[in-house]
C-alpha positions as CSV (number, residue, x, y, z in Angstrom):
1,X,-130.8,40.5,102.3
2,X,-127.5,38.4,102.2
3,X,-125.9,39.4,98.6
4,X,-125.5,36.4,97.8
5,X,-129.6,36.3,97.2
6,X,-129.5,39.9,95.6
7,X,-126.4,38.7,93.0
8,X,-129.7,35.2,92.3
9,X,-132.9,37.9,92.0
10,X,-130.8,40.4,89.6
11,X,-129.7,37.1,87.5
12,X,-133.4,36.0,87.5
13,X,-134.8,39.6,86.7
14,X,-131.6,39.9,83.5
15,X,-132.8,36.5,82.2
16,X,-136.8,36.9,82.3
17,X,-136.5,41.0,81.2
18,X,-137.2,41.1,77.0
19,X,-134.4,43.2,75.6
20,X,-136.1,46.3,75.4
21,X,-137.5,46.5,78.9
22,X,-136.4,48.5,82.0
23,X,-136.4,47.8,85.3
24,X,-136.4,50.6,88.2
25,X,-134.3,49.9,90.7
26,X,-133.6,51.5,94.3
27,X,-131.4,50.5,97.1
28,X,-130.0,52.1,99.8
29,X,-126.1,51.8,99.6
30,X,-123.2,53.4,101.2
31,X,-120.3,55.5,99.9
32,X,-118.0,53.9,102.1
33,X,-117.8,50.1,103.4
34,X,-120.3,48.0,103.7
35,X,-123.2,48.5,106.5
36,X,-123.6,44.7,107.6
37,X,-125.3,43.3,110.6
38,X,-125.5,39.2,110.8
39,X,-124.5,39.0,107.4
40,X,-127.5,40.8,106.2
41,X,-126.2,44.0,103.9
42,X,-128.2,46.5,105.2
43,X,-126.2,49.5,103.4
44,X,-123.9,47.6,100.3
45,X,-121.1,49.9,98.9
46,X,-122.4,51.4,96.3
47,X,-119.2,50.4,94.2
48,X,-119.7,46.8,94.8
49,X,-123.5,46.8,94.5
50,X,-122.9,48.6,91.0
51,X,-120.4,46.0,90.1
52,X,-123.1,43.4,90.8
53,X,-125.7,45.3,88.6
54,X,-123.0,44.8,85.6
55,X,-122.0,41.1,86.8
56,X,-125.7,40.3,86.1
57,X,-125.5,42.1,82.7
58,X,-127.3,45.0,83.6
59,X,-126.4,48.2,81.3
60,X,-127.5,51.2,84.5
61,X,-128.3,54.7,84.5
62,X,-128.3,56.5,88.1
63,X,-131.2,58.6,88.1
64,X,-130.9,60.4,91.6
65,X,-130.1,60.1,95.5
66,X,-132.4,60.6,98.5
67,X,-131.8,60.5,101.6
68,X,-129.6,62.0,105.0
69,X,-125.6,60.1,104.8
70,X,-125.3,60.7,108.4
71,X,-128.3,58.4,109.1
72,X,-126.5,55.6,107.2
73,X,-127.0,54.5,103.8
74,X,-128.5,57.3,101.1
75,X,-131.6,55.7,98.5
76,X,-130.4,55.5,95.0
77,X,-132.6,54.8,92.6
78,X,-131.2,53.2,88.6
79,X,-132.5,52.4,85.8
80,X,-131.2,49.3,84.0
81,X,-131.6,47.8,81.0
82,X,-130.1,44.8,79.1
């Protein structure tokens, strides 16, 4: 998904989440740069994804990783919160 469209869904998901609901969130990002193909992100840095999350006004809580780095990006999942 270009990020420019996941920077719009997080904004939609902040603004129509009450303010004491969650919202479990996984992505598969990458430690180092960006994983882009066509200008699809494919595997985001995880720094820049998380910086997103917070642009959006996300509060977020890693919960755990999954997943084999040498195969590419590694699943995080969050939990985020307003």
């Amino acid at each position: 998904m270009p990020f420019d469209e996941v920077r719009n869904y997080l904004g939609e998901i902040h603004r129509l989440l009450s303010g004491r609901g969650k919202v479990l969130l996984s992505a598969f990002l990458s430690e180092s740069d960006d994983y882009v193909i066509d200008g699809l992100y494919f595997f985001p840095n995880r720094e820049k994804f998380l910086n997103t999350v917070s642009g959006a006004g996300f509060k977020c809580r890693f919960l755990r990783k999954t997943g084999d780095p040498s195969k590419g990006g590694e699943h995080h999942w969050f939990a985020l919160t307003k």
